[in-house]
PANU-943963 format. One line per 2 residues: number of its first residue (from 1); their letters; for each residue x, y, z of C-alpha. Coordinates in steps of 0.5 Angstrom, whole numbers. Example, Ala and Ser with C-alpha at 12.3 -4.5 7.8 and 13.67 -1.06 7.14 Angstrom:
% residues 2
1> as> 25:-9:16 ~ 27:-2:14
END
This chain:
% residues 113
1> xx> 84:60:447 ~ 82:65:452
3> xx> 85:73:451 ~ 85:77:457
5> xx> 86:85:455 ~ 85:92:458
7> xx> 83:97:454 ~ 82:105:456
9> xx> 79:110:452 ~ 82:117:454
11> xx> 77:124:454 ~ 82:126:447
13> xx> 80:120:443 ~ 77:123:437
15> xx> 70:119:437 ~ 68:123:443
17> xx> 67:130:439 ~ 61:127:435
19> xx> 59:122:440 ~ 55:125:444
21> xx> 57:132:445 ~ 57:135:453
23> xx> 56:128:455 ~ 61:123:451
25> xx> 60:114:451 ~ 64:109:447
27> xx> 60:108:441 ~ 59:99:442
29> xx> 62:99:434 ~ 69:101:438
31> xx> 67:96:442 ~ 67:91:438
33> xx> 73:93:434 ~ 77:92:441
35> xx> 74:86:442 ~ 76:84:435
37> xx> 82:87:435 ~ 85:83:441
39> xx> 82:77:439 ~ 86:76:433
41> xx> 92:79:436 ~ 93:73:440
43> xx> 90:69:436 ~ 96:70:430
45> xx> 101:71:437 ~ 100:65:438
47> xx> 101:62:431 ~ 108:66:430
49> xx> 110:62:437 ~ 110:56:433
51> xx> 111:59:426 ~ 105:58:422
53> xx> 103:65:421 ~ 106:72:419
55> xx> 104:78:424 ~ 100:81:418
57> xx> 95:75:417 ~ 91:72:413
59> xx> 85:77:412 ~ 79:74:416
61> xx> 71:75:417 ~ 68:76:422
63> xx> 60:74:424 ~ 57:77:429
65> xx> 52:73:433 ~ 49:76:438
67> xx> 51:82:443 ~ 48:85:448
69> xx> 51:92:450 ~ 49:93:458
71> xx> 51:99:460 ~ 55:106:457
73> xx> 62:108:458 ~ 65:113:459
75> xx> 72:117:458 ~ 78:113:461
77> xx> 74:108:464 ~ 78:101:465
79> xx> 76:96:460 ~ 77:89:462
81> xx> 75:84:455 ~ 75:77:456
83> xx> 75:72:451 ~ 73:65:449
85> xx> 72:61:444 ~ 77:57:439
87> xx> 76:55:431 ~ 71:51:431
89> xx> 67:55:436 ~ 64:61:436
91> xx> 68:66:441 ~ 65:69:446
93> xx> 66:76:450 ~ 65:80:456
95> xx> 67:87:458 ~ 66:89:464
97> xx> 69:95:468 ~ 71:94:476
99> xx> 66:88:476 ~ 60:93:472
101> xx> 57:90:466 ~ 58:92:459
103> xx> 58:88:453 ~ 57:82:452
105> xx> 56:77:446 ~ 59:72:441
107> xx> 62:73:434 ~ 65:67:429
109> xx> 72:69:425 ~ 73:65:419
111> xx> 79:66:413 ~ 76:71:407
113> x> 76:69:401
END
């Protein structure tokens, strides 16, 4: 499976008041929710397209296995995330901003029990 998705993060967002005051950057944990959330959100639309899954989804876990933040971003920045990976596999991710580097990594999704 490969998912493409942009995400933009406007200077009003609610996590820039605490993070950081006067010079505002995405926190990586956001990062990595947007990353998550784009997976599974491709991954259950393409299951709906065959009807095996509802929109809510089983409960999945995520493991983390490495990721590497390479550069700040700031508010209303363009994000591209790239994933790739499939359930055997663990899922790999990039995060660029016109052609900067900002995070990359892989990460393994299972059903929780």
């Amino acid at each position: 499976m490969r998912v493409e998705t942009w995400v933009t993060f406007a200077a009003d967002h609610p996590v820039f008041a605490g993070h950081f005051p006067g010079r505002p950057i995405v926190p990586g944990a956001l990062l990595l929710d947007e990353v998550l959330h784009a997976t599974l959100q491709a991954s259950r639309a393409s299951k709906d397209e065959v009807g095996h899954a509802s929109a809510d989804g089983p409960m999945m876990r995520c493991q983390i296995a490495s990721v590497k933040f390479l550069s700040p971003v700031q508010p209303g920045e363009a994000l591209l995330i790239s994933c790739m990976g499939g359930a055997r596999h663990p899922t790999r991710f990039d995060i660029t901003c016109q052609g900067r580097h900002i995070a990359t990594g892989s990460f393994t999704l299972e059903m929780a029990e």
